[in-house]
C-alpha positions as CSV (number, residue, x, y, z in Angstrom):
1,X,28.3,16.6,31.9
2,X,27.7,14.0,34.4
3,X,24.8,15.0,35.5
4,X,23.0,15.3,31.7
5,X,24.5,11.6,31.5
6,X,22.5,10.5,34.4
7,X,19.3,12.8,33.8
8,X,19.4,10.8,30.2
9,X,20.4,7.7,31.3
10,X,16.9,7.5,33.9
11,X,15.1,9.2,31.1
12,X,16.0,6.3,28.6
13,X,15.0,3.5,31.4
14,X,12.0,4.6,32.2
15,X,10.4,4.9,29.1
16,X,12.3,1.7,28.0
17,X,10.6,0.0,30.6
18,X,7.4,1.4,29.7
19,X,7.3,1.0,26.4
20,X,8.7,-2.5,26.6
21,X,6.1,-3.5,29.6
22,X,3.6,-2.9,26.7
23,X,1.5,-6.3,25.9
24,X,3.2,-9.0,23.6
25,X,1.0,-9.5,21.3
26,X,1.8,-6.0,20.0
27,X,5.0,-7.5,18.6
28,X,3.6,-8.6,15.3
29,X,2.7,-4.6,14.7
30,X,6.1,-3.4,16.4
31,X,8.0,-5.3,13.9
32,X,5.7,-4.7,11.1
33,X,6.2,-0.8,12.3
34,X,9.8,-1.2,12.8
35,X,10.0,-2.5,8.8
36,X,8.0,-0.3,6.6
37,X,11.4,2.5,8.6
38,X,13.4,0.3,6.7
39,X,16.1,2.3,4.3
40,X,14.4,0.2,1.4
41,X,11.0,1.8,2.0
42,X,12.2,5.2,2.8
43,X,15.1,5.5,0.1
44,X,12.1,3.6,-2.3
45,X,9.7,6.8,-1.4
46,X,11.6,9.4,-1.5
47,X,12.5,8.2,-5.3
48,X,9.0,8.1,-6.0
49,X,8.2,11.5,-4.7
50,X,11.3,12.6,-6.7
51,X,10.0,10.9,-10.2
52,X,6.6,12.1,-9.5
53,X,8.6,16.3,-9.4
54,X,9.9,15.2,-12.7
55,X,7.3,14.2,-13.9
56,X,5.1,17.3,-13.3
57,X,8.0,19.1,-13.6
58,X,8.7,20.9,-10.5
59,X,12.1,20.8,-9.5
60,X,11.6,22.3,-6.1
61,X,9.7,19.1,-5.1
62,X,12.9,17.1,-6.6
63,X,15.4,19.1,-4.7
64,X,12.9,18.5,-1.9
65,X,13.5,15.1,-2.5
66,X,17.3,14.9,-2.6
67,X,17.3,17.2,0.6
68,X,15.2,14.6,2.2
69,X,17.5,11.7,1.3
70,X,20.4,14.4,2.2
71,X,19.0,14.4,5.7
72,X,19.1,10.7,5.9
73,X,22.9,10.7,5.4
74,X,23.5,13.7,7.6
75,X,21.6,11.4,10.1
76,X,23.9,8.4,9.1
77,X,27.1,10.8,9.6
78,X,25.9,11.7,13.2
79,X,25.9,8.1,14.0
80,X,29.3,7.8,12.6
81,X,30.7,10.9,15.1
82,X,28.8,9.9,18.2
83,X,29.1,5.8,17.9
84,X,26.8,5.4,20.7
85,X,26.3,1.8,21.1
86,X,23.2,-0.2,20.6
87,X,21.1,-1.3,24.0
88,X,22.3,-4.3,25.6
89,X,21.1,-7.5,23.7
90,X,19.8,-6.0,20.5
91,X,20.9,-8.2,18.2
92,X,19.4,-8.5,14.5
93,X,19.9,-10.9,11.9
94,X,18.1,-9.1,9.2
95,X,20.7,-5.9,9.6
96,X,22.7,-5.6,6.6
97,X,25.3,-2.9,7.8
98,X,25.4,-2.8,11.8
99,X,24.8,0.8,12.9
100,X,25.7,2.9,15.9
101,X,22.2,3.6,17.7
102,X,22.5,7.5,18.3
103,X,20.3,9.2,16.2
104,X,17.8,6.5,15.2
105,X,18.1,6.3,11.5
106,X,14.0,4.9,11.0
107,X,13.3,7.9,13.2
108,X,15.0,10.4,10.9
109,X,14.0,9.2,7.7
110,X,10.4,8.0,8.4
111,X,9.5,11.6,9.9
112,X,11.3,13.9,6.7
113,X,10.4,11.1,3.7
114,X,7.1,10.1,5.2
115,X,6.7,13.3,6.3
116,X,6.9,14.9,2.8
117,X,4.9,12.7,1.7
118,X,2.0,13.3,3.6
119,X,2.6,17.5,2.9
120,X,2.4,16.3,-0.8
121,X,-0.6,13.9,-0.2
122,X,-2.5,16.5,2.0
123,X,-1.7,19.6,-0.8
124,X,-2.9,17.2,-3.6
125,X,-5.5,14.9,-2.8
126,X,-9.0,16.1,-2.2
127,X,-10.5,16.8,0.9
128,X,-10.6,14.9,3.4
129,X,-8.4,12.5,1.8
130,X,-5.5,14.8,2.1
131,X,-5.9,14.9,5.7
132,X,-7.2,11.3,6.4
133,X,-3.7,10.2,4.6
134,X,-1.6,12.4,6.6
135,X,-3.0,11.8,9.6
136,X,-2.6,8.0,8.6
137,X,1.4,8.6,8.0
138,X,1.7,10.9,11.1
139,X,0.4,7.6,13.3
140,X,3.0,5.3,11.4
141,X,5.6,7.6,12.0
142,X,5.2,8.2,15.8
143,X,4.3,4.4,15.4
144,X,7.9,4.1,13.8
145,X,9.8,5.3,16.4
146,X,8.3,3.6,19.3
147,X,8.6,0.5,17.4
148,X,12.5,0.8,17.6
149,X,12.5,1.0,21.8
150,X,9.9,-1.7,21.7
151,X,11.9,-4.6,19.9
152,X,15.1,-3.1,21.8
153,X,17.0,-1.5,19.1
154,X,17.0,2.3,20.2
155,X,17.2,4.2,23.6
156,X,14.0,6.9,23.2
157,X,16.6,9.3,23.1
158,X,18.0,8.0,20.0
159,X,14.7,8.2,18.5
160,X,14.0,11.8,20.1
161,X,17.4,13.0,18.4
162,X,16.0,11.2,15.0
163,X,12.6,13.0,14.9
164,X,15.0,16.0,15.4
165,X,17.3,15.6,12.5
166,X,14.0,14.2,10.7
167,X,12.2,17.4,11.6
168,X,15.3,20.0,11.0
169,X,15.2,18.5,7.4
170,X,11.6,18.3,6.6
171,X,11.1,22.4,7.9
172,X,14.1,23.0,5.4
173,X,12.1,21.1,3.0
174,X,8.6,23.2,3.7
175,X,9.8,26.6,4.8
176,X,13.3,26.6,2.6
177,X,12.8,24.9,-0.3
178,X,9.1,25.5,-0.6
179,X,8.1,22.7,-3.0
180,X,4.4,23.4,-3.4
């Protein structure tokens, strides 16, 4: 166990350090990146994808919905029974309810809300619009994620384990549940 600790711990630095050594005037877009994650955005999309099932009336896109805002508390509870603490220094002032860090809770819920919102985007916009937009969510998403090691919030492993619990919930959500 000592050994993963140490393998994960150099793993963690060194893309901390490379992802941090990245130029400062990126900040603007890493906080801008680091905000649309917010819950209010992702809670606020995933409500709109579920009014839009009700309105067209397909309640496999709704229960799509809840399963992706069920994947966001699963993600919540895991942070509750790992309580890995936050990197050194991270301090935020805009944080309304202070989180453990491991998984990261952007990562999760930007990659299985915004992710189902680009499979509902690409399956009902017309070409290449579809494509264009989900590509366009795909970059914000990865963009996300690295946002959170960049203003010192996450370890990359924290994100890692979010796209992961993020990813579990949105291939539930297109292979399970089948919303389309």
């Amino acid at each position: 166990m000592d050994i993963m600790k140490t393998i994960l711990a150099q793993f963690d630095s060194a893309l901390v350090h490379a992802i941090q050594a990245l130029p400062s005037w990126l900040s603007p877009l890493m906080y801008g990146l680091s905000f649309i994650g917010r819950p209010v955005f992702t809670i606020a999309t995933v409500c709109i994808i579920g009014i839009y099932a009700l309105a067209i009336t397909n309640m496999r896109l709704a229960v799509a919905a809840l399963t992706a805002g069920a994947t966001f508390g699963v993600n919540s509870l895991l942070k509750l029974l790992i309580h890995r603490p936050r990197p050194d220094g991270y301090h935020s002032e805009d944080v309304l309810l202070p989180t453990y860090s491991f998984p990261s809770g952007h990562a999760a819920s930007t990659i299985v809300i915004f992710g189902l919102l680009a499979y509902v985007l690409y399956h009902h916009l017309p070409a290449p619009w579809g494509l264009i937009s989900s590509i366009i969510i795909a970059i914000i998403i990865v963009g996300v994620g690295i946002s959170r090691v960049f203003i010192g919030a996450h370890y990359p492993s924290d994100v890692l384990a979010g796209w992961l619990v993020g990813g579990i919930g949105l291939t539930i959500i297109i292979w399970v549940i089948k919303p389309l």
